[in-house]
C-alpha positions in Angstrom: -25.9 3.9 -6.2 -28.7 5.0 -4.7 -29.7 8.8 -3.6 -27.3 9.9 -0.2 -26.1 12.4 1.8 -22.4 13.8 -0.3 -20.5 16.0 1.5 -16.4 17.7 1.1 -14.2 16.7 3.3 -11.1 18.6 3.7 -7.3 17.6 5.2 -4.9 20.2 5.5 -1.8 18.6 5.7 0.7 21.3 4.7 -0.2 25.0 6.0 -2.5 26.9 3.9 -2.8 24.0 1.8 -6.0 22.6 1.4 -7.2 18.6 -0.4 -10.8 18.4 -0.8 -12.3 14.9 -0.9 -16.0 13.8 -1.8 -17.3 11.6 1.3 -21.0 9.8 1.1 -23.2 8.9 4.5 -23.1 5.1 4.3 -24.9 4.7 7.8 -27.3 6.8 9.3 -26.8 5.0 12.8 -23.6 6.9 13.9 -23.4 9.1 10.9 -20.6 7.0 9.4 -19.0 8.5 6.3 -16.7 6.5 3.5 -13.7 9.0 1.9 -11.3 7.6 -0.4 -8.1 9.3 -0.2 -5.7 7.9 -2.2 -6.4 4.9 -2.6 -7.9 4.1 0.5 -11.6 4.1 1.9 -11.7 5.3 5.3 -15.3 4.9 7.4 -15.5 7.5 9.7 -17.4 9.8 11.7 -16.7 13.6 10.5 -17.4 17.0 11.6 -18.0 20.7 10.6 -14.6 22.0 10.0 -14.0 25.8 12.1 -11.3 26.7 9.4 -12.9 25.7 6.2 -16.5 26.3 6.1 -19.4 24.4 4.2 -16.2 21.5 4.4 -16.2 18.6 7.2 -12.9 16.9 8.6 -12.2 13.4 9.7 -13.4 13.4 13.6 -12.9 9.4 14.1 -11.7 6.6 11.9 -13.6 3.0 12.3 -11.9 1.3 9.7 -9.4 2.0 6.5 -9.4 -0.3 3.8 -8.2 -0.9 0.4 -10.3 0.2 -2.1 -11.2 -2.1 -5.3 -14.0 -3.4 -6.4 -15.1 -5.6 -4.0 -14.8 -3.2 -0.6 -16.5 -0.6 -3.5 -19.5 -2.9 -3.9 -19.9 -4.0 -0.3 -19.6 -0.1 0.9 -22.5 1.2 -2.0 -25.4 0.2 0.1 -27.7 2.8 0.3 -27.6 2.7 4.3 -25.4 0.1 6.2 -26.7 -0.6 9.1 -24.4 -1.5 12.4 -24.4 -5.1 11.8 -23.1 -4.5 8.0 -20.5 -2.7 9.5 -18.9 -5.3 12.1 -19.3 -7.7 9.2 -17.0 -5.6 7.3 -14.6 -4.7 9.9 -14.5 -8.6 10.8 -14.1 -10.1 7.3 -11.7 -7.3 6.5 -9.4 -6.6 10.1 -8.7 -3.7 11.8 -6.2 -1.1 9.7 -2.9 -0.6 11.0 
C-alpha cells in the first residue's frame, strides 16, 4: 500500500450515536473514497460532515462490493484512474 490520502468517515445511524470508519482516496479524478463497513467496500464520493467535525460522510455511492481478497487487491492501487473504475464496476455489477 502505497502513501494516500486516510480520512474518518462517520454514519450516525441511531441518534447521538456515532461509527467511525477509516476511508482511503483511491482516485484522485472524482475524489472517489473506498470504506469498508461491515464487510462491505463502498466507492464513494464523501463530504465534510456539519455535525461531526474533522469527520466526512458518505455524499454518493458508485459501487458496494464484497470485500475479500481479491476486490482488496484490485482496490489497493495507489490511484485508480476512471478507466480502473468502470473495469471494476463492469467485471463486478452494479450493488443492489
Amino acid at each position: 500500500m502505497g502513501n494516500r490520502k486516510i480520512v474518518s468517515v462517520v454514519l450516525e445511524v441511531e441518534k447521538d450515536q456515532p461509527e467511525y470508519y477509516r476511508s482511503h482516496l483511491i482516485s484522485d479524478m472524482g475524489s472517489y473514497y473506498c470504506t469498508e463497513i461491515d464487510g462491505v467496500l463502498f466507492i464513494a464520493t464523501l463530504i465534510p460532515s456539519n455535525k461531526f467535525p474533522g469527520h466526512y460522510e458518505l455524499l454518493n455511492e458508485l459501487i458496494s462490493l464484497k470485500s475479500n481478497k481479491e476486490t482488496r487487491s484490485i482496490l489497493d492501487k495507489p490511484d485508480m484512474d476512471l478507466g480502473s473504475i468502470l473495469m471494476l464496476i463492469e467485471r463486478f455489477g452494479w450493488s443492489q
